[in-house]
C-alpha positions in Angstrom: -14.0 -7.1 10.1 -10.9 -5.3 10.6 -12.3 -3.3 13.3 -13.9 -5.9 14.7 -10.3 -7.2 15.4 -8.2 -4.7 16.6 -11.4 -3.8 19.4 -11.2 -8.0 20.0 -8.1 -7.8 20.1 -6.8 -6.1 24.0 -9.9 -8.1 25.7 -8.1 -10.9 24.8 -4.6 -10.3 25.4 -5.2 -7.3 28.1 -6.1 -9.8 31.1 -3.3 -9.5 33.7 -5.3 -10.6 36.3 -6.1 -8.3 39.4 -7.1 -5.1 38.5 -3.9 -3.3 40.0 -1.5 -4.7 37.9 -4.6 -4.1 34.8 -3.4 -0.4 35.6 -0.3 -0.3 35.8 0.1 -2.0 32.5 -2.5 0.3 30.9 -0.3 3.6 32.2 2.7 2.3 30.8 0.7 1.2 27.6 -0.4 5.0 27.3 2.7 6.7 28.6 4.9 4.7 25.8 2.1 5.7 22.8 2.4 9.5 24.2 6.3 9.2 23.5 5.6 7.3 20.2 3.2 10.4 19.2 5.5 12.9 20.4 8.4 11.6 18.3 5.7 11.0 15.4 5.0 14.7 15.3 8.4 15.7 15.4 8.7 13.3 11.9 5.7 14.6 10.1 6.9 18.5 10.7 9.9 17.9 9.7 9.2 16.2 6.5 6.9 19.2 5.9 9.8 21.1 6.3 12.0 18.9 4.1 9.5 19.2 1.4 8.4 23.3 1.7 12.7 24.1 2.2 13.7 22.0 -1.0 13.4 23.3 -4.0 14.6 21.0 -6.7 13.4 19.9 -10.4 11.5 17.0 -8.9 9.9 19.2 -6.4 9.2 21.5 -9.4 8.0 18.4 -11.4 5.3 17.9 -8.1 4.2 21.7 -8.2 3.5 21.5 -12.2 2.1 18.1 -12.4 -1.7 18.4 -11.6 -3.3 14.7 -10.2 -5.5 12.3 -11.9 -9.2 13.7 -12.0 -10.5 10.0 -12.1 -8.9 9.9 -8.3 -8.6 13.2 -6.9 -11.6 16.0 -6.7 -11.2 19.4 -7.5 -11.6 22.2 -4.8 -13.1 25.4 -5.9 -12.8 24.6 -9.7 -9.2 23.7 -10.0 -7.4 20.4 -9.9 -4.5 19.7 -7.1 -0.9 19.7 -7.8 0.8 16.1 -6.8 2.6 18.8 -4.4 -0.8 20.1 -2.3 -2.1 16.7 -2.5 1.1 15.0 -0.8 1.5 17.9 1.5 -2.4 17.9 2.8 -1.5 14.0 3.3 1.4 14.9 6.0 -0.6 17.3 7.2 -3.9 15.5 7.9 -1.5 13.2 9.5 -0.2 15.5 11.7 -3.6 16.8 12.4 -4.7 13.0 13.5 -1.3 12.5 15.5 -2.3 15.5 17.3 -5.7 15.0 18.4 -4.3 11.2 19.5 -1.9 13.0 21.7 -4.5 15.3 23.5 -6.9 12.1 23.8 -3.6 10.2 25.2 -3.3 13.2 27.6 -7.0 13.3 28.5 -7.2 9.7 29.5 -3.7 9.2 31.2 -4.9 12.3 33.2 -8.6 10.7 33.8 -8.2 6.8 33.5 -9.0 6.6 37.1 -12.5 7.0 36.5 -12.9 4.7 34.1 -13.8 1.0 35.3 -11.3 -1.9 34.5 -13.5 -3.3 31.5 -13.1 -0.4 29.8 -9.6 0.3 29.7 -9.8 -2.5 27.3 -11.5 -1.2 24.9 -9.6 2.3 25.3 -6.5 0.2 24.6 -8.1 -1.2 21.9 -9.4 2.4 20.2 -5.3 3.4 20.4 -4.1 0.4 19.1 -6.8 0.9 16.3 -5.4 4.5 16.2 -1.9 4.0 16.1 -2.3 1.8 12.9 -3.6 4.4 11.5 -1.3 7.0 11.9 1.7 4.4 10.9 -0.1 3.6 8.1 -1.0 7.0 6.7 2.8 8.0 7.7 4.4 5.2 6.1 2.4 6.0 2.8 3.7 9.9 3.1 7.2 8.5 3.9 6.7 6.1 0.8 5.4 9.3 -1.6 8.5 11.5 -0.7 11.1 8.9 -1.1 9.0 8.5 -4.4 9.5 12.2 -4.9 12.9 12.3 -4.3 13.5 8.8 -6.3 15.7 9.8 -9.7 14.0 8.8 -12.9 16.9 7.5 -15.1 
């Protein structure tokens, strides 16, 4: 259902009229989400780097504290530390940010070629795309203010 309404969605709201101005609003729609990416990257490393460079009692507490087997599966025999887990979240983030930035290349470079119906639906996939990423990112964001969070 959800789907169904973010690729709804930009056939909807995406008709400008003649196809000329169609592309000119679709290269400005991908040039902003390649700055948006960019600057999104830059945020994931560096809370990577925030959590690898501290070394605290709560990030101690993360490292020694092993997650729940009920929601997290073991790899190779041994359960996760609340530390791997948050840190393979940022990083499957940054994975997913970077793939949307080299599809965000790809079509700004090809768009072109692709007929006016369709950059619809391409706008639709990064709209789709972008909530993603914001979501997963504000969760990461919300688990190391959590880490960080003094337990009085």
């Amino acid at each position: 259902m959800t789907c169904t309404i973010y690729i709804l969605a930009p056939t909807l709201f995406f008709n400008f009229g003649d196809g000329e101005k169609l592309n000119a609003v679709f290269s400005e729609f991908i040039s902003t989400q390649i700055n948006i990416i960019a600057i999104l990257i830059s945020f994931s490393i560096a809370i990577i780097t925030i959590l690898v460079s501290a070394d605290n009692r709560n990030i101690q507490e993360l490292k020694n504290t092993l997650s729940n087997e009920k929601l997290y599966n073991s790899v190779n025999g041994k359960q996760l530390s609340l530390f791997q887990i948050l840190l393979s979240n940022i990083a499957y983030n940054i994975i997913c940010e970077t793939v949307y930035l080299i599809f965000l290349i790809a079509v700004a470079l090809t768009k072109s070629i692709f007929p006016l119906q369709l950059l619809k639906y391409i706008s639709a996939i990064c709209i789709f795309i972008i909530l993603h990423i914001l979501l997963v990112l504000l969760e990461s964001v919300a688990q190391m203010y959590l880490t960080f969070w003094d337990k009085k």
